[in-house]
C-alpha positions as CSV (number, residue, x, y, z in Angstrom):
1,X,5.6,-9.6,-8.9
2,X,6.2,-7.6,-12.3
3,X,9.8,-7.0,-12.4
4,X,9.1,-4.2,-14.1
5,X,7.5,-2.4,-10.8
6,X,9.0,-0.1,-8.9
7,X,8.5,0.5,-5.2
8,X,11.8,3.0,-5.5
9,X,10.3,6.6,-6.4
10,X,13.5,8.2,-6.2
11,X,14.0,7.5,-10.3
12,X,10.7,9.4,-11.2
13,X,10.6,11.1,-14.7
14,X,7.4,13.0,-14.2
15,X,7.2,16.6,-14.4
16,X,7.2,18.6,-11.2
17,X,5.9,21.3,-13.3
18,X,4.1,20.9,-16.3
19,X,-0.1,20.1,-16.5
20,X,-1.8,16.7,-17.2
21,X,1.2,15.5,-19.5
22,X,1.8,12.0,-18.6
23,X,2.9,9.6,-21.8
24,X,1.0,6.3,-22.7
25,X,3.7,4.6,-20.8
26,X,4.2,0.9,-20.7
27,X,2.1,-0.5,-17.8
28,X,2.5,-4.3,-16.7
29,X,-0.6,-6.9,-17.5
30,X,-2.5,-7.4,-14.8
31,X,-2.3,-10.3,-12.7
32,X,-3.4,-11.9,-9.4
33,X,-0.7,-10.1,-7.2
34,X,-2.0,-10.3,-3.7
35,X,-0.8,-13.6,-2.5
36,X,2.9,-11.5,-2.1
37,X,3.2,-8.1,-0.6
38,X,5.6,-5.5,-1.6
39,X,9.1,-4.9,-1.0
40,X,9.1,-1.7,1.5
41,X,11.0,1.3,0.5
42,X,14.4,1.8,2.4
43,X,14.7,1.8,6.1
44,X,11.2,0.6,5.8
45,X,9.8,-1.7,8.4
46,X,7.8,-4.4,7.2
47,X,3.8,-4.1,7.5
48,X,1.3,-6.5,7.2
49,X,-2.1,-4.4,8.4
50,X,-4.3,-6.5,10.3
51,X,-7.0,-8.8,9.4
52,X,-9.9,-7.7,6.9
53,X,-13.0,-6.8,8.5
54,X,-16.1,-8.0,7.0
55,X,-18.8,-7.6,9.7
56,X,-20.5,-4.4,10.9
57,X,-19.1,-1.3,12.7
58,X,-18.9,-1.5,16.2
59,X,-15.6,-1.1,18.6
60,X,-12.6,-1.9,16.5
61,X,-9.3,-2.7,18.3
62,X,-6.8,-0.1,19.7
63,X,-5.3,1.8,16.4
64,X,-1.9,2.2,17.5
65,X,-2.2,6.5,18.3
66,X,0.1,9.7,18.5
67,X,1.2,11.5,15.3
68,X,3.7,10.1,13.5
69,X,6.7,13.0,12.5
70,X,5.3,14.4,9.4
71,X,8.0,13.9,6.6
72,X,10.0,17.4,5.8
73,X,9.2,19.1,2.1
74,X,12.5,19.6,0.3
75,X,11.2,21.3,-2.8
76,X,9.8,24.5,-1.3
77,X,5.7,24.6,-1.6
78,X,4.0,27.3,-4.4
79,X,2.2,29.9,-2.4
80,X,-1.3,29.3,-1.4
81,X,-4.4,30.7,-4.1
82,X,-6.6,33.4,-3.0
83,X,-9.2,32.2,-5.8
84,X,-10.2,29.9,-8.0
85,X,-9.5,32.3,-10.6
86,X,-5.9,32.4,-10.0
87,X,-5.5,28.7,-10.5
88,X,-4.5,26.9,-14.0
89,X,-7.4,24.6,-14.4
90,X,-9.8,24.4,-17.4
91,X,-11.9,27.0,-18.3
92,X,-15.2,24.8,-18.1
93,X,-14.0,24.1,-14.3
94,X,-14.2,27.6,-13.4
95,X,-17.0,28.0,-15.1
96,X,-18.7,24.9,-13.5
97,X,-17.5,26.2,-9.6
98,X,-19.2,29.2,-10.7
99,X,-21.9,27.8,-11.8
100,X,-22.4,26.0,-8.2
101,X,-21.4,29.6,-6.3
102,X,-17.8,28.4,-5.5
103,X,-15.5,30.8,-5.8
104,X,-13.2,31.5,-2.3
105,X,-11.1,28.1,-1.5
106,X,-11.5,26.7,1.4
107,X,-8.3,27.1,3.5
108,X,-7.3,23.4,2.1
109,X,-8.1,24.5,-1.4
110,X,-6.1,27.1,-1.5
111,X,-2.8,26.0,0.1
112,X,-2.8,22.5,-1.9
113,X,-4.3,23.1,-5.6
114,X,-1.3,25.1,-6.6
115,X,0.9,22.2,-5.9
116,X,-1.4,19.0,-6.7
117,X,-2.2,21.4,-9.9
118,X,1.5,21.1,-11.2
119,X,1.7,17.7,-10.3
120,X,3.3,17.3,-6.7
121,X,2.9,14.7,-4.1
122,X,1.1,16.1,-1.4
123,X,0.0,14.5,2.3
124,X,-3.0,16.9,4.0
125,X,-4.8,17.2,7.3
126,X,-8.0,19.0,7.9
127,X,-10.8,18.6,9.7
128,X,-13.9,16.5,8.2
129,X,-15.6,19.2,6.4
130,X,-13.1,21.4,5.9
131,X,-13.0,21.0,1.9
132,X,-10.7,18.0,1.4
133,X,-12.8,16.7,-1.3
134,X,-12.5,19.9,-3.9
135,X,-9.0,19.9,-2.4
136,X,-8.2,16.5,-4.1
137,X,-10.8,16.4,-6.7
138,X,-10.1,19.7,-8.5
139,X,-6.7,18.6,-9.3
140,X,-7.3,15.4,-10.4
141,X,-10.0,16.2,-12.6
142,X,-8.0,19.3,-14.1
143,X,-4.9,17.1,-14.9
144,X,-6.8,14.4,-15.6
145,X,-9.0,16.4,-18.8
146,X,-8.8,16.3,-22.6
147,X,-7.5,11.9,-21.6
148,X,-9.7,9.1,-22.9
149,X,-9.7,6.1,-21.2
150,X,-9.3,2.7,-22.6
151,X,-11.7,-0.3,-21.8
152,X,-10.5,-1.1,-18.3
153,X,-8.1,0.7,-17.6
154,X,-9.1,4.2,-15.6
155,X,-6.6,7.2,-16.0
156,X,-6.7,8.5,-11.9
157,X,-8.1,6.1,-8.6
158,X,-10.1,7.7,-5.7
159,X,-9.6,5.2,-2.6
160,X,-11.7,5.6,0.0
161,X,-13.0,3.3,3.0
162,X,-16.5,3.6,2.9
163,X,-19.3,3.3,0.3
164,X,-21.0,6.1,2.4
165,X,-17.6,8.3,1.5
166,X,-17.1,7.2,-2.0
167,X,-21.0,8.2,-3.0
168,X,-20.6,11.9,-1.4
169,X,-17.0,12.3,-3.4
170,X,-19.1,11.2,-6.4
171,X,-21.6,13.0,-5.9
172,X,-19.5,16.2,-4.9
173,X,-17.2,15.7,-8.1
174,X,-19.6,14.5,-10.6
175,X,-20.9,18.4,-11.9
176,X,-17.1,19.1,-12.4
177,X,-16.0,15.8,-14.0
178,X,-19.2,16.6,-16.6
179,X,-17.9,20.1,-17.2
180,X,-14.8,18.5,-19.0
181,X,-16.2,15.7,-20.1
182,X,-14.5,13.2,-18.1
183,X,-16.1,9.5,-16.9
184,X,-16.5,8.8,-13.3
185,X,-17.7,5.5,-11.9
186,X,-18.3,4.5,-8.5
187,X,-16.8,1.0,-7.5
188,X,-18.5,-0.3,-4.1
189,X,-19.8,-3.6,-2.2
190,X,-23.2,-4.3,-2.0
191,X,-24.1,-2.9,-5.5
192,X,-24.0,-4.9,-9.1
193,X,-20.8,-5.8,-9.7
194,X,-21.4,-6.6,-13.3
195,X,-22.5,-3.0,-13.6
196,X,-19.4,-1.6,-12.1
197,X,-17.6,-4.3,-14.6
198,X,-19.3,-3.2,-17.3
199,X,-18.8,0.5,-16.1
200,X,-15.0,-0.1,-16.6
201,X,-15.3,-2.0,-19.9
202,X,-17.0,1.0,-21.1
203,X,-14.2,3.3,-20.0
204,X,-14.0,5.2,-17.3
205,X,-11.0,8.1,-16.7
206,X,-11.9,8.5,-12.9
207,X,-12.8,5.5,-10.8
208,X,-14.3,6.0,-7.1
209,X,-13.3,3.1,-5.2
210,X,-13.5,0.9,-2.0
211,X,-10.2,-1.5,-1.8
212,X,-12.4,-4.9,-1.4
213,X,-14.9,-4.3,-4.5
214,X,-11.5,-3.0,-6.3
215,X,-9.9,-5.8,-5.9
216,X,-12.7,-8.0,-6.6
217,X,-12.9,-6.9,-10.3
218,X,-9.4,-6.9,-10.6
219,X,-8.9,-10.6,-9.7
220,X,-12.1,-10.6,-12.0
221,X,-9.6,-9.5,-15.0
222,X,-12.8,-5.9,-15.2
223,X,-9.9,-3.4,-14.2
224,X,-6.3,-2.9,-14.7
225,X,-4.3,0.1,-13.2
226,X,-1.1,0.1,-14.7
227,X,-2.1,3.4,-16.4
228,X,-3.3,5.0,-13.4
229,X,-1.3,8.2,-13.3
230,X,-2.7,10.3,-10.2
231,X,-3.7,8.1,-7.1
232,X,-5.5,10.0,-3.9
233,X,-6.0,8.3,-0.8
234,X,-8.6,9.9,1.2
235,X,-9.8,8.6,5.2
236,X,-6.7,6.4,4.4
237,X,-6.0,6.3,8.5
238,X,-9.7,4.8,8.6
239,X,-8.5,2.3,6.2
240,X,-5.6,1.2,8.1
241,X,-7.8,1.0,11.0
242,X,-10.2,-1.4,9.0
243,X,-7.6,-3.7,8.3
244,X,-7.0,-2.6,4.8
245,X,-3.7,-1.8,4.4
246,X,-2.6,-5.1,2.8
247,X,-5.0,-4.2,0.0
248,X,-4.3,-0.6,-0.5
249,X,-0.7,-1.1,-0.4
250,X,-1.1,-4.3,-3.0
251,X,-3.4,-1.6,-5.3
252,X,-0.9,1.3,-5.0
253,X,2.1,-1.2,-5.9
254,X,0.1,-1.5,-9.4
255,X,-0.7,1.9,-10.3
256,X,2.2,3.7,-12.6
257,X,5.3,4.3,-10.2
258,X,6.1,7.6,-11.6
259,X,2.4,9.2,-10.9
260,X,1.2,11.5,-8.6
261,X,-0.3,10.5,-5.1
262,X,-2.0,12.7,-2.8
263,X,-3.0,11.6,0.9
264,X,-5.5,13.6,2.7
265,X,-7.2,12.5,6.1
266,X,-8.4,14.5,9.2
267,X,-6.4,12.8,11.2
268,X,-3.1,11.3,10.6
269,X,-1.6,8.7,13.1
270,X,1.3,6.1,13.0
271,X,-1.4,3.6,11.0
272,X,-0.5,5.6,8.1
273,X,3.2,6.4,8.2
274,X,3.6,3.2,5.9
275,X,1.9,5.3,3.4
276,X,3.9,8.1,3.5
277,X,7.2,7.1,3.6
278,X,6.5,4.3,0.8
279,X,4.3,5.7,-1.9
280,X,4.6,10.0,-1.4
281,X,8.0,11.7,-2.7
282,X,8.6,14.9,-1.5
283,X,5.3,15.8,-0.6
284,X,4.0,19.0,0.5
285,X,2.6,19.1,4.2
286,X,-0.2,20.9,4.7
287,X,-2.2,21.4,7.7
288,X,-5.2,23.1,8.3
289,X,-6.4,21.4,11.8
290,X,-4.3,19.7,14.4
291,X,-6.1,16.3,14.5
292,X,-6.7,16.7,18.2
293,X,-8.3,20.3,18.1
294,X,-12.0,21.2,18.6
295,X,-13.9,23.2,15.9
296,X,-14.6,26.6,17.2
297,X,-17.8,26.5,15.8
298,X,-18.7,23.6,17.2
299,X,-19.9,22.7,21.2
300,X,-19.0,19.3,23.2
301,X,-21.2,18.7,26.2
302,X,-21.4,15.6,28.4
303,X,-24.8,14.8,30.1
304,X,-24.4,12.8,33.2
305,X,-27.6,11.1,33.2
306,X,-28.8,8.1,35.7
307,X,-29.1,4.3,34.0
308,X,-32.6,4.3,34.3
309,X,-33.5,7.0,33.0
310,X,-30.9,7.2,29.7
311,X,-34.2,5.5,27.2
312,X,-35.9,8.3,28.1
313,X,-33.7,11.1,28.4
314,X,-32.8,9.9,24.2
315,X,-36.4,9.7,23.2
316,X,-37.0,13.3,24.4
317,X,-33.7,14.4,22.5
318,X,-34.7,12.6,19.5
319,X,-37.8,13.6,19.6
320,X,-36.6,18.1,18.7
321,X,-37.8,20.0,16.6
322,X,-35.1,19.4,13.6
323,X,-32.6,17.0,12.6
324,X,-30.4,14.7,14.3
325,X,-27.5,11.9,14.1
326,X,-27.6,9.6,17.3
327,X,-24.7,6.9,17.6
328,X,-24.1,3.6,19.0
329,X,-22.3,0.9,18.9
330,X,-24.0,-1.8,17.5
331,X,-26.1,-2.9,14.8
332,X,-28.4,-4.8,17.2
333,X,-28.6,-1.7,19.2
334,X,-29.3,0.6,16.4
335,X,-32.1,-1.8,15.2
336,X,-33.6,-1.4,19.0
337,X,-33.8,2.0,19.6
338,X,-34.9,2.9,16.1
339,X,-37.8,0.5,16.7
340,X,-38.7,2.4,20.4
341,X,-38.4,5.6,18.5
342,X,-40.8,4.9,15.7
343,X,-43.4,3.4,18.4
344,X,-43.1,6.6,20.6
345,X,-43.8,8.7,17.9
346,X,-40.6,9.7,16.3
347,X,-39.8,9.4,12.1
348,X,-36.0,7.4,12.9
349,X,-34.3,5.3,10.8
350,X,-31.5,3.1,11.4
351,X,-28.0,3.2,9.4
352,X,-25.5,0.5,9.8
353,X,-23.1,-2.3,8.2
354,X,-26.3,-5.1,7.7
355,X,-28.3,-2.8,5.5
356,X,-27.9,-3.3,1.7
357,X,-26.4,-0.6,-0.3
358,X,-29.9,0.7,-1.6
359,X,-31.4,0.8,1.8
360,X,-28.4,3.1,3.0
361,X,-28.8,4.9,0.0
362,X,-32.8,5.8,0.9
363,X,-32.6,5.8,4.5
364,X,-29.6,9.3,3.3
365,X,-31.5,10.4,0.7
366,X,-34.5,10.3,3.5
367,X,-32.6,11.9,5.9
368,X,-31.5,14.8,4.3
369,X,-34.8,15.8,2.7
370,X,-36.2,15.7,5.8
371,X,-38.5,12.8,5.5
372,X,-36.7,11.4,8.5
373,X,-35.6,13.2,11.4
374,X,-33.6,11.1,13.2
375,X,-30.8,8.8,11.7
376,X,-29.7,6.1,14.6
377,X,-26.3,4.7,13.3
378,X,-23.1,3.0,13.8
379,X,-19.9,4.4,13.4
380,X,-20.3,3.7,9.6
381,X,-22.3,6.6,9.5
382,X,-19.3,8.5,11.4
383,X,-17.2,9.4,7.9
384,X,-18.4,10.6,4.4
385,X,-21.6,11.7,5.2
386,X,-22.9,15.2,4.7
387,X,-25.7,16.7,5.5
388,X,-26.7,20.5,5.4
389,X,-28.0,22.3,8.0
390,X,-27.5,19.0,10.7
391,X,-26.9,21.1,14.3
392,X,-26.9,18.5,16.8
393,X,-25.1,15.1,17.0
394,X,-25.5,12.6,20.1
395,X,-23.7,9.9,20.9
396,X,-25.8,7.4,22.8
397,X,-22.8,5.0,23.3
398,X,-20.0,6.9,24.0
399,X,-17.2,6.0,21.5
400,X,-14.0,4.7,22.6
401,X,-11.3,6.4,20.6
402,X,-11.1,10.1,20.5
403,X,-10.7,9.3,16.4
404,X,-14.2,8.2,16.6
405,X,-15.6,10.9,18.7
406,X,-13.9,13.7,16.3
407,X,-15.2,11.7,13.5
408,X,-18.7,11.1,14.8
409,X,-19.1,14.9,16.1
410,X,-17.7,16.4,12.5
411,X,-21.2,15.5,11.0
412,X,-22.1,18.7,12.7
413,X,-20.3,22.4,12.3
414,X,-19.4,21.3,8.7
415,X,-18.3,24.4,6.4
416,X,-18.3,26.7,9.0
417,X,-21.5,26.1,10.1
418,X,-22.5,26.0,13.9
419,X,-23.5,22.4,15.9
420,X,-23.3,20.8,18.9
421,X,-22.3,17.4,19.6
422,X,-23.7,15.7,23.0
423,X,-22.9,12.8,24.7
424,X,-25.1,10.8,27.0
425,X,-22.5,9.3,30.1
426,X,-23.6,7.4,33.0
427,X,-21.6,6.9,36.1
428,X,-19.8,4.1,35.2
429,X,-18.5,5.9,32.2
430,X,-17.4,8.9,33.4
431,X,-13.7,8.3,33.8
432,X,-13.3,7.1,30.5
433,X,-15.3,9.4,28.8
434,X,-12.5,12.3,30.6
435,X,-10.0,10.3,29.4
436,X,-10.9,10.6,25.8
437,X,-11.9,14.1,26.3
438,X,-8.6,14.7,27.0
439,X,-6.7,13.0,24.4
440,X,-9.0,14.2,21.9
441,X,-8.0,17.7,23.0
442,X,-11.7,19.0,24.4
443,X,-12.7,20.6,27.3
444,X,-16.3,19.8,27.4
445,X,-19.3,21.4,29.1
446,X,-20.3,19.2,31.6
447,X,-24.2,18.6,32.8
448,X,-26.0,16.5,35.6
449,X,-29.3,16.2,33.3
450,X,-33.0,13.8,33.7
451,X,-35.9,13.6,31.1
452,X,-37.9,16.1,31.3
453,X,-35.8,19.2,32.9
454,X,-35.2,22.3,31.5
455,X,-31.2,21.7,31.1
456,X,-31.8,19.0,29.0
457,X,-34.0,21.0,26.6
458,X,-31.5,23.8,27.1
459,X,-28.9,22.2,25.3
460,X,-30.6,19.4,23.1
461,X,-34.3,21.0,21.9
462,X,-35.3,17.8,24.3
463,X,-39.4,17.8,23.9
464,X,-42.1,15.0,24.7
465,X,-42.4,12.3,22.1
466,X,-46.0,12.4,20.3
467,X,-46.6,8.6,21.5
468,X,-48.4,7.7,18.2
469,X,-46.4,5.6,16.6
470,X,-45.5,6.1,12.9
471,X,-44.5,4.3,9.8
472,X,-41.5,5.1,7.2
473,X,-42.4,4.6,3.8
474,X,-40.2,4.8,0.8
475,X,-41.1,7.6,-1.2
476,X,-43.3,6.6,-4.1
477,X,-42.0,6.5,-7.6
478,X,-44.4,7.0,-10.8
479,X,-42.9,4.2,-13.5
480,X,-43.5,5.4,-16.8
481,X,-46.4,4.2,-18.8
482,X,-45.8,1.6,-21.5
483,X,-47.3,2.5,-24.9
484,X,-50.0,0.1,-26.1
485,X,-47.9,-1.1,-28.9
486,X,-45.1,-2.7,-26.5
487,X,-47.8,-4.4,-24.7
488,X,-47.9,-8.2,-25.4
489,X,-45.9,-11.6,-24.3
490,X,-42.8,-11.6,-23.8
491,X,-40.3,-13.0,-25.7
492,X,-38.7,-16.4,-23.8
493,X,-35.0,-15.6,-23.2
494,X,-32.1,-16.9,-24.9
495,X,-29.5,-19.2,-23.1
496,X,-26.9,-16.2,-23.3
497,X,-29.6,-14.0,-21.9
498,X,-30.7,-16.2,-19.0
499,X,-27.5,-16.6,-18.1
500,X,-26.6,-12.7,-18.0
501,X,-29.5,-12.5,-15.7
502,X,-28.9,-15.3,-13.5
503,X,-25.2,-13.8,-12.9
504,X,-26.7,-10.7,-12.1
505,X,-28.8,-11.7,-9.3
506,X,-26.1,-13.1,-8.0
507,X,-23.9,-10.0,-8.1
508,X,-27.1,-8.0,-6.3
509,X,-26.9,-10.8,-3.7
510,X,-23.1,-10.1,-3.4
């Protein structure tokens, strides 16, 4: 380990209340460094995470639950902004929200971009949907402006657990990061991973990021972090729960000891208290939702349906007028039903862990235009996806931890928008499901339903399928025409060359 590293954070020399004014300070070169883990702060217990996950999304193990008691702030919190307008970002930032009709904060907005604006640590809760992204992008981005990066070595890290979540924080950040001319890449399995490497030799000042792909290109010698100076972990409770810990704790032990962090996660258990106590320094606390609290906007039924007659009672839901997310468990089952659907009439397509990164990417992109109206998925589907205007989410297998179900059912009543989430229980599950209920902090309306009966359209839009089966085609692109005068033979490739591309196939194939 770089003796030069500090896991202390009591010595910080950073200003508490100045703007983006961090010095080129020494980093350490970038080595191999995750055979050893970190000392813990303190009174620190020593955490190992469990073991990386590499297959699809179905039932993970028991997270250990309950909140953990939320550190107290000593420094006392600025006051929360009633506008954008009242903040001290760039000019071209409030001219780019207004440019996309963003001017009120979100609750979260408003209570943490004071703070995170002039530079504190700060560890926030609120319910998926509720703005976090702004929330943490704004600030970085704003203190983050008028840098350059060099080759390699990104200025501020983005850490989230999904590729799912780390394209919609890239895609939600990317109009402001223009807007003051700062360079965001996304790093994420099952995409080129000499793009992303080239991405970073280029120079990049914001980096998106997974903790696997990370690491790959650091171990790769692609990226260095020693002069990352603002650090945000967002869904970092997901991570935990995906047995990441061991790499997002190795990644934070290499970004600049004196920078700013910022955790925010809808729901913050004892998975992440490592976190906290470790890497934040007097953060401000802010809450916006319990983590066991319904959305008023949005309604939790239970359908006690028969067995038998579940197939058909989902076809008829999936088959509404309008949009809809249905979950299960595995990927096996998500290939299944999406099949039945398609044969009975319905335009479904299936979203889980053994679909490439493009696929995922189309079967979204298909999703939210419409062009399919019914996305089966796993839970990988159950975090960092939005989609406008979605109303109804159904979980075909009921989920096992009330993390999951908030997760799952926050695809819905996003932005103060209206939705309904539905879950289908037979008999045998009807003690459990009251147990999660319960812990999740819901008091569901409860119906006896069967295919075809007015309750069930009632609450779901439930119709006849068509029968005739359908097809999903990708949509088709027109490839621009090549002049006559590039026409002709190619010219064979160089050694150099055919290496490059041989090494790219295999990072597709990665």
């Amino acid at each position: 380990m770089n003796p030069t590293r500090k896991n202390e954070r009591s010595s910080r020399t950073r200003s508490r209340t100045g703007g983006p004014a961090f010095g080129a300070g020494a980093g350490s070169s970038q080595g191999s460094r995750y055979g050893s883990s970190a000392p813990s702060r303190s009174g620190s217990p020593s955490r190992s995470g469990g073991p990386s996950r590499s297959g699809g999304y179905g039932r993970r193990p028991a997270s250990i639950q309950g909140e953990f008691a939320l550190p107290k702030t000593i420094t006392p919190a600025l006051p929360a902004a009633l506008a954008f307008a009242d903040l001290a970002m760039p000019g071209e930032l409030l001219a780019a929200l207004h440019a996309q009709g963003v001017t009120v904060p979100f609750p979260i907005q408003g209570a943490t971009l004071p703070n995170t604006l002039a530079g504190r640590d700060v560890l926030g809760r609120g319910r998926t949907g509720s703005g976090k992204t702004l929330a943490l992008g704004l600030a970085l981005l704003a203190r983050t402006a008028g840098q350059r990066a060099e080759p390699h070595q990104p200025l501020a890290l983005i850490l989230v657990p999904t590729r799912e979540l780390a394209q919609q924080v890239t895609d939600a950040l990317t109009p402001y990061a223009r807007s003051v001319k700062l360079r965001l890449t996304t790093v994420v399995g099952g995409m080129s991973i000499g793009k992303q490497a080239g991405a970073l030799r280029g120079g990049a000042e914001v980096v998106v990021a997974t903790p696997g792909r990370l690491k790959d290109l650091i171990d790769r010698g692609d990226c260095r972090l020693n002069q990352v100076a603002i650090t945000v972990l967002d869904e970092a409770d997901q991570m935990a729960d995906m047995g990441f810990m061991p790499q997002v704790t190795a990644l934070l032990d290499q970004v600049r000891p004196e920078g700013q962090r910022m955790l925010f996660s809808a729901t913050l258990d004892r998975n992440v208290d490592l976190l906290v106590r470790r890497y934040l320094t007097d953060p401000v606390v802010h809450s916006v939702d319990p983590s066991a609290g319904a959305v008023t906007t949005m309604e939790h039924h239970v359908l006690h349906v028969h067995g038998a007659d579940k197939q058909r009672t989902t076809t008829e839901i999936a088959a509404r007028e309008g949009r809809v997310m249905m979950f299960l468990d595995t990927k096996h089952a998500v290939d299944r039903l999406t099949e039945h659907l398609l044969s009975s009439g319905v335009r479904a397509a299936a979203l889980h862990g053994g679909k490439s990164q493009p696929q995922r990417t189309r079967t979204l992109a298909q999703f939210k235009t419409g062009h399919v109206t019914v996305l089966v998925a796993t839970n990988v589907a159950a975090r960092g996806i939005h989609v406008d205007n979605l109303d109804l989410v159904v979980n075909i297998d009921p989920p096992t931890d009330p993390k999951d179900y908030l997760h799952r059912g926050g695809r819905t009543a996003r932005a103060g928008e209206s939705g309904s989430v539905v879950t289908l229980v037979t008999p045998n599950q009807r003690r459990d499901m009251a147990r999660l209920m319960a812990a999740a902090g819901i008091t569901p309306q409860t119906t006896q339903v069967r295919s075809g009966e007015e309750a069930l359209q009632r609450i779901t839009g439930a119709q006849a399928p068509s029968g005739i089966p359908v097809t999903i085609t990708a949509p088709v692109s027109e490839r621009p025409k090549r002049s006559t005068a590039s026409r002709g033979r190619r010219k064979p490739l160089s050694g150099d060359r055919r290496a490059n591309v041989r090494q790219s196939t295999f990072d597709a194939a990665a």
